[in-house]
LUMDREN-544973 format. One line per field, with one value per residue (C-alpha): residue number from 1; x, y, z. Coordinates in pm, 1 decimal. Last residue first. Layout:
! residues N
i <- (NUM,...)
x <- (X,...)
y <- (Y,...)
z <- (Z,...)
END
This chain:
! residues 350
i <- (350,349,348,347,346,345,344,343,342,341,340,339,338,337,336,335,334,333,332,331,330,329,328,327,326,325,324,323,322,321,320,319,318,317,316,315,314,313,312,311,310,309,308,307,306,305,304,303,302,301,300,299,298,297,296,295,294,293,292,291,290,289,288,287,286,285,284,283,282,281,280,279,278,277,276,275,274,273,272,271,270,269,268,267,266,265,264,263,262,261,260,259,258,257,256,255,254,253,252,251,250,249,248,247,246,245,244,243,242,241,240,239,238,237,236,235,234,233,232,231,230,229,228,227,226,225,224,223,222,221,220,219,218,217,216,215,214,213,212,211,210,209,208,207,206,205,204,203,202,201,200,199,198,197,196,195,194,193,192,191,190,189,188,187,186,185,184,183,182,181,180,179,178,177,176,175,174,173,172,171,170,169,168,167,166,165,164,163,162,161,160,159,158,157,156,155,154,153,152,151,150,149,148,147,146,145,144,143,142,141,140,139,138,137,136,135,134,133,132,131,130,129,128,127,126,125,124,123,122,121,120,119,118,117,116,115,114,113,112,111,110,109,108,107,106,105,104,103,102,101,100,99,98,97,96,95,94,93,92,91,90,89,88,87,86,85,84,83,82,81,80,79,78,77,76,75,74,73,72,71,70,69,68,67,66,65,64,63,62,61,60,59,58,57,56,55,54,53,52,51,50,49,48,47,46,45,44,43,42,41,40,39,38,37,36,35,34,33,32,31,30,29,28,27,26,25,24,23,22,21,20,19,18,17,16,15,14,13,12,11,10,9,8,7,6,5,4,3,2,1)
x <- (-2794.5,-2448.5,-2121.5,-1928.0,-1924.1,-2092.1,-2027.8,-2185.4,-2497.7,-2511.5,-2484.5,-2797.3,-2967.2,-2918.0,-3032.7,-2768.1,-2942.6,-2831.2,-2762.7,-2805.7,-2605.7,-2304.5,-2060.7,-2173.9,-2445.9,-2550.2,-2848.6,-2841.2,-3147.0,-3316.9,-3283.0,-2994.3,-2669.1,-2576.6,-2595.8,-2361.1,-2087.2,-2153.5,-2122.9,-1776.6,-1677.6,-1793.7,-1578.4,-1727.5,-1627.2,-2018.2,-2045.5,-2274.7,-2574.5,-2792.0,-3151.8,-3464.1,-3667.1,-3578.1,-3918.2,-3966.7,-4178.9,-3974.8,-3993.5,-4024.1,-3797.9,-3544.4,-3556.2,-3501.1,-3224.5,-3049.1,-2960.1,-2639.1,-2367.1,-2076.2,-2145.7,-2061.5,-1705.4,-1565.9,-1237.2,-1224.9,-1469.0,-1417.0,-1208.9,-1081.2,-1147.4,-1405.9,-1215.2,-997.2,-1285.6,-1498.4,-1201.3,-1220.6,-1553.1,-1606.5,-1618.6,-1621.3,-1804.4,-1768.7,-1441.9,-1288.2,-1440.6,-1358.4,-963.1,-1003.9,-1034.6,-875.6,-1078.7,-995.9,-658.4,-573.9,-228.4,-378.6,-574.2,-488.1,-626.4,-511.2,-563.6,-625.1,-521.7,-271.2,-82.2,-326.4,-587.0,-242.1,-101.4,-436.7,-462.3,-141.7,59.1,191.1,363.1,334.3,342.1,413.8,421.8,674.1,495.7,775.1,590.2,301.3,505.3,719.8,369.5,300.4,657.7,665.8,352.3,397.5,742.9,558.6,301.9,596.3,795.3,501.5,478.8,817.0,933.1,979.8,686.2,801.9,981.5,677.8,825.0,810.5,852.0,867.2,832.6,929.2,1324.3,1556.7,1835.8,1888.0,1539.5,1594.0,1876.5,1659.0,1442.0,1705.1,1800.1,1485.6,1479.9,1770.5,1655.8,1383.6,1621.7,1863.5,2137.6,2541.3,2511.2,2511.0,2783.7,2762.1,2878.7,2582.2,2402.4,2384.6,2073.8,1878.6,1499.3,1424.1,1415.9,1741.3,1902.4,1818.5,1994.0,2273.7,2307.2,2253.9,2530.0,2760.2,2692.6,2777.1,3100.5,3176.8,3188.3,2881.0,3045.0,2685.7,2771.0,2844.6,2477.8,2359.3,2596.7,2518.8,2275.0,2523.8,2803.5,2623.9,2539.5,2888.8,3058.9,3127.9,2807.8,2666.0,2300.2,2112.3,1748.9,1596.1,1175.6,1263.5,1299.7,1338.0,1355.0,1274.7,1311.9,1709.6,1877.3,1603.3,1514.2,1895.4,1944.4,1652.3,1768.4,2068.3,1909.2,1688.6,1323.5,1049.8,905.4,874.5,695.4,704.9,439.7,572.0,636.4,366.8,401.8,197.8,48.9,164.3,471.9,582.2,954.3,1063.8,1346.6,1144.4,1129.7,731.6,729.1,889.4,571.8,366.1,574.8,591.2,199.4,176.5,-89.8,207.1,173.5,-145.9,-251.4,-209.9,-100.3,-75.4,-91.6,23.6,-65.7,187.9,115.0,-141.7,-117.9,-316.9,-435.2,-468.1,-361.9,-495.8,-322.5,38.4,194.6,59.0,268.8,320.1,329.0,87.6,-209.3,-156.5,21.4,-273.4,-500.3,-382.3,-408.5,-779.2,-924.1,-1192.9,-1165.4,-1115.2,-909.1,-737.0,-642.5,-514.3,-292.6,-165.3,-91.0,138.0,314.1,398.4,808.1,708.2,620.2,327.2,305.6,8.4,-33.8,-349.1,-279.3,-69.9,37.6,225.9,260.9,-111.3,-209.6,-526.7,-340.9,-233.0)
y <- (-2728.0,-2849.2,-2709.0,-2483.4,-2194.2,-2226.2,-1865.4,-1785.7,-1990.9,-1771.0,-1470.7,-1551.5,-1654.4,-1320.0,-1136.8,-1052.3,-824.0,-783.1,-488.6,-136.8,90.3,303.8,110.0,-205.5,-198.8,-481.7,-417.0,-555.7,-716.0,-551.0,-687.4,-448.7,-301.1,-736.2,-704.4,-441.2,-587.5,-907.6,-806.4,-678.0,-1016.7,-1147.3,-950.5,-607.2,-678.8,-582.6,-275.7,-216.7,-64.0,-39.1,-135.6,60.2,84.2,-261.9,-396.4,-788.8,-909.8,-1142.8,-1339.3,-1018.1,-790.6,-1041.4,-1120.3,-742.3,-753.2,-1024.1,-1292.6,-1207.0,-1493.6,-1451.6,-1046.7,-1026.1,-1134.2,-1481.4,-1465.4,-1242.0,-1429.0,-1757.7,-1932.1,-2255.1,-2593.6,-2730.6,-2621.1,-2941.7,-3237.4,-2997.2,-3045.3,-3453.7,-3440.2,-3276.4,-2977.0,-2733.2,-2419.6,-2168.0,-2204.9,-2345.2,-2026.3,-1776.6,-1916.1,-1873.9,-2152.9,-2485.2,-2820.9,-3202.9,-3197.8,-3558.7,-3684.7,-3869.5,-3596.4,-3246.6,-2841.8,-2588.9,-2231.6,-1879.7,-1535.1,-1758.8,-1575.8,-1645.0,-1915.2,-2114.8,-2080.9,-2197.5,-2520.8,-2658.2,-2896.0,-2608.5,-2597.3,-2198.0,-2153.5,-1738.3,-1470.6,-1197.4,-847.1,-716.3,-544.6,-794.2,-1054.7,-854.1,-786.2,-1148.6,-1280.7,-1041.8,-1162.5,-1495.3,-1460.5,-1298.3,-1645.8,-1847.6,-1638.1,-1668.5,-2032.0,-2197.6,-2305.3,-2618.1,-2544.3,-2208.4,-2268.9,-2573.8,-2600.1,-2210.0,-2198.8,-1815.2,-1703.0,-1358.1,-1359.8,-1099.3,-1310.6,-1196.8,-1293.4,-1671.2,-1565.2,-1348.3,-1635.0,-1875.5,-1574.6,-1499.3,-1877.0,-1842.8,-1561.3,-1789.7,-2046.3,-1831.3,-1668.2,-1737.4,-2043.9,-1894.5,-1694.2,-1361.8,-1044.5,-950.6,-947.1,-522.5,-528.7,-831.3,-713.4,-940.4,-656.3,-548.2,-917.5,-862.8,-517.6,-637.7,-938.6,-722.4,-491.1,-812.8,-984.3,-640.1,-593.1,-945.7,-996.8,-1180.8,-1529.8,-1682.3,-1912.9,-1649.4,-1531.5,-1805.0,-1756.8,-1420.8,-1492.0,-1717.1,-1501.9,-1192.1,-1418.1,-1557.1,-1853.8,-2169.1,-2303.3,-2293.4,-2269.8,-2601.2,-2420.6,-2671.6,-2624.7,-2519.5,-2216.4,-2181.4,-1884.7,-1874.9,-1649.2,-1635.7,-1943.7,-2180.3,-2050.6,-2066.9,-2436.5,-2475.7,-2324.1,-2494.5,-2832.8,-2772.9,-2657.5,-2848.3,-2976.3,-2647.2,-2505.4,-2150.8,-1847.1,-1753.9,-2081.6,-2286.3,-2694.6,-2988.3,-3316.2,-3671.2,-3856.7,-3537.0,-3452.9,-3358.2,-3108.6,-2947.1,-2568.7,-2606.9,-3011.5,-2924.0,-2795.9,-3148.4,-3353.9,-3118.9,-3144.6,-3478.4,-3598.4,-3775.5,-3589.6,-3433.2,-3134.0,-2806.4,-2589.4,-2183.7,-1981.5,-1613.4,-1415.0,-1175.9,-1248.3,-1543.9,-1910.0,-2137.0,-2472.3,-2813.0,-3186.5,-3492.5,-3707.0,-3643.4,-3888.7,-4215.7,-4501.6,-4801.1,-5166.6,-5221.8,-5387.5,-5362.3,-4938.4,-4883.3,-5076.0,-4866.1,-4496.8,-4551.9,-4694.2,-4519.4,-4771.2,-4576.0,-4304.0,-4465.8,-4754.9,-4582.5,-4390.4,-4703.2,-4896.2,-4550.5,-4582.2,-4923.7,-4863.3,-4657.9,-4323.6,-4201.1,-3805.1,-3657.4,-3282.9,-3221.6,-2857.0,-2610.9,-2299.5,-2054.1,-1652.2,-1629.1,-1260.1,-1193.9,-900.5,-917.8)
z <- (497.9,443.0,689.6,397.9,613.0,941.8,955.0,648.5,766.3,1110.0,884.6,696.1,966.2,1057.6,760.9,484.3,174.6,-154.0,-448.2,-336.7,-492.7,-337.1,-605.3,-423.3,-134.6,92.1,318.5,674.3,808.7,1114.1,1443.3,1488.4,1683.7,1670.7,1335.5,1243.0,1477.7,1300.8,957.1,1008.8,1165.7,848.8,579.4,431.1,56.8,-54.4,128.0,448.1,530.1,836.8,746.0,960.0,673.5,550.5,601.7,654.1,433.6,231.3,-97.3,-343.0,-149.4,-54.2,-473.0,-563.7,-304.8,-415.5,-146.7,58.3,162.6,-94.0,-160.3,245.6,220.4,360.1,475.9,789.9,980.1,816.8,1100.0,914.3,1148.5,904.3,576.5,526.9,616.6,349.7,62.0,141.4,181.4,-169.5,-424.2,-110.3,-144.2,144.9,227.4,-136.9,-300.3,-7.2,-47.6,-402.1,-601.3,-730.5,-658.8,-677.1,-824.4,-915.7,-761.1,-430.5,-329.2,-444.1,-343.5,-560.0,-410.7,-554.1,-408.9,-171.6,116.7,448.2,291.3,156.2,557.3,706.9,422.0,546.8,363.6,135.5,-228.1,-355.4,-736.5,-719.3,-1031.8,-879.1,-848.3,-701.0,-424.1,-435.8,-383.8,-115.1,75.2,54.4,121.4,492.7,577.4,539.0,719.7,1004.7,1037.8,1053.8,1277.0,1510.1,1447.4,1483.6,1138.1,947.6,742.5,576.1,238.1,142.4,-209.5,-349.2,-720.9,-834.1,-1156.7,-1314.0,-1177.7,-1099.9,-1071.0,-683.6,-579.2,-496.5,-364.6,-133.9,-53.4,64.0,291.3,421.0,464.0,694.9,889.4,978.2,1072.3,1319.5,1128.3,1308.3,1116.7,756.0,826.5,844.1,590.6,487.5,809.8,821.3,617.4,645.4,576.9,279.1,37.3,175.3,114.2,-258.2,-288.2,-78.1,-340.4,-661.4,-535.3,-459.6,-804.0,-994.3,-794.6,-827.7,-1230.5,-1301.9,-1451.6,-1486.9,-1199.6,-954.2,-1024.1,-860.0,-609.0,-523.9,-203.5,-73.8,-106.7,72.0,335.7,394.5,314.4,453.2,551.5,212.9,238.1,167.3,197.8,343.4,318.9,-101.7,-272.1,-646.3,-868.0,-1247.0,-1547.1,-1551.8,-1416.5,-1476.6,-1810.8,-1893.5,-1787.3,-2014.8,-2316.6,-2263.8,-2199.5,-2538.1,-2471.7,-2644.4,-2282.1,-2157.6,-2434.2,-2424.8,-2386.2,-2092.0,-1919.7,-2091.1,-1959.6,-2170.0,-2150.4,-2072.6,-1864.2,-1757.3,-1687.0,-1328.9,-1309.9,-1596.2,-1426.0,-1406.5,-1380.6,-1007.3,-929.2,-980.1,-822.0,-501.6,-494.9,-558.1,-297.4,-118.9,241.6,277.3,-16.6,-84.1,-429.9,-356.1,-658.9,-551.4,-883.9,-1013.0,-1397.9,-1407.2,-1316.6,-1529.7,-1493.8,-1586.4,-1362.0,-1572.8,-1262.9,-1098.6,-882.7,-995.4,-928.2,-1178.3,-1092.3,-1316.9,-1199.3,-802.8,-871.4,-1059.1,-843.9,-523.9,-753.8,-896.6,-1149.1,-1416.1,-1657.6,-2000.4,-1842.0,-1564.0,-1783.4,-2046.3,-1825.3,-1661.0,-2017.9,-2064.5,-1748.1,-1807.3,-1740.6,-1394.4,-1234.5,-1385.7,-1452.6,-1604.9,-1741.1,-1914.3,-1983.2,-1766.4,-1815.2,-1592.2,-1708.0,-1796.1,-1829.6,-1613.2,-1435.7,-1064.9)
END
């Protein structure tokens, strides 16, 4: 992942309705919220103010409940939804200044699209499906069927090329959804909740699977999810949103252990933070341990800075001593037990 912004968004609003400006105003200068918008105006608010930037090969996961505009907002990336306000960078371009050919050949080229139903077509085979989007550039068929087999291999589905869509079982499905997603070779990825209508364990090995191909392509990722455990698992940074208004975007660690809110803290209760939240986010400076505590750290065992909780434990329970946090081989914190017991706890305020 570099810090080079593929995705861009600034100040992006989208109000559903013929007073949609009069409703803008009104949230800005009044400060009301979604019901009285919709009682005043007759206008629904699906995205609010929403900024951000996605950089190159980054897995950007956006989360919310049902109807807190996360789908709205993604499909504003590839313009099948236009915004009522603000402004959409793919690659350096403005979205919204785009003619409908330059568009239609954005969507086809630079981006990829995979929703919860993929809409496969029943009637032809794998291979077929995956090469349909590049049936409708006029690829000659040799071209479209080495580019499909080469697609389906990165999804693990050699030797199914010639199925039907129906002889699959769902998660082979979405591997297939994914891998004509894929086939053009795109930079962005826009994946609308792809997983959610799957049985857990393949769930949880399809997550895998598209992290580790992310990475492997290094495909820049929006990722739409309802569930905060599956955005923690794939996303390097996460968007959480409430009722169209994004209320915090960080890291999984970041949201964890610092929620903006209730509504973010009511999310991270349940999360297990033992392998999410690294020892740098929960140790106190070692010069300032030294000059607040008395405790001697003769006895100290040591452990890096990205050692993850459940790490930390099996140090501490070998010791009553503290544990010393090093980066680069240098000292730089320390994590006592009550320490550990707060990391934990996680977000839970002291």
């Amino acid at each position: 992942m570099t810090d080079e912004s593929v995705v861009r968004l600034r100040d992006v609003w989208k109000v559903f309705g013929p007073r949609a400006d009069e409703a803008i105003s009104a949230i800005k200068t009044e400060g009301i919220g979604k019901p009285e918008v919709l009682e005043r105006f007759g206008c629904v608010v699906g995205v609010q103010s929403a900024s951000f930037d996605v950089a190159r090969g980054e897995i950007f996961c956006i989360m919310g409940l049902s109807g807190s505009g996360k789908s709205t907002l993604v499909r504003h990336v590839n313009r099948l939804i236009e915004p009522t306000a603000g402004t959409i960078e793919i690659l350096g371009q403005d979205v919204s200044s785009l003619s409908h050919t330059e568009l239609r050949r954005i969507r086809a080229e630079r981006i990829g699209m995979v929703f919860q139903h993929m809409a496969l077509m029943p009637h032809r085979s794998v291979r077929d499906n995956v090469g349909y989007p590049l049936e409708i550039r006029h690829i000659p068929k040799s071209k479209r069927w080495a580019v499909s087999d080469h697609a389906l291999e990165l999804v693990d589905l050699v030797g199914f090329e010639d199925r039907l869509p129906s002889e699959l079982s769902g998660g082979m499905q979405q591997r297939v959804g994914i891998a004509r997603a894929l086939a053009s070779d795109p930079e962005i990825l826009l994946m609308d909740e792809p997983f959610s209508a799957l049985d857990p364990l393949i769930r949880l090995q399809l997550q895998d699977q598209f992290k580790a191909l992310v990475a492997q392509l290094k495909k820049t990722t929006l990722f739409i999810t309802h569930d905060l455990d599956e955005a923690i698992r794939i996303g390097h940074r996460i968007a959480i949103m409430k009722d169209g208004v994004i209320v915090q975007i960080g890291t999984p660690e970041d949201i964890v252990m610092n929620p903006a809110d209730d509504y973010v803290r009511e999310f991270v209760q349940g999360i297990s933070k033992l392998k999410l939240v690294k020892a740098h986010s929960i140790m106190v400076p070692i010069d300032e341990f030294r000059a607040t505590d008395t405790r001697s750290l003769d006895d100290s065992l040591r452990a890096d800075e990205g050692a993850d909780l459940d790490q930390l434990i099996d140090l501490s329970v070998d010791t009553y001593a503290p544990i010393i946090i090093t980066e680069n081989g240098q000292d730089v914190g320390v994590v006592d037990k009550a320490r550990l017991l707060r990391g934990i706890q996680g977000g839970k305020q002291e």
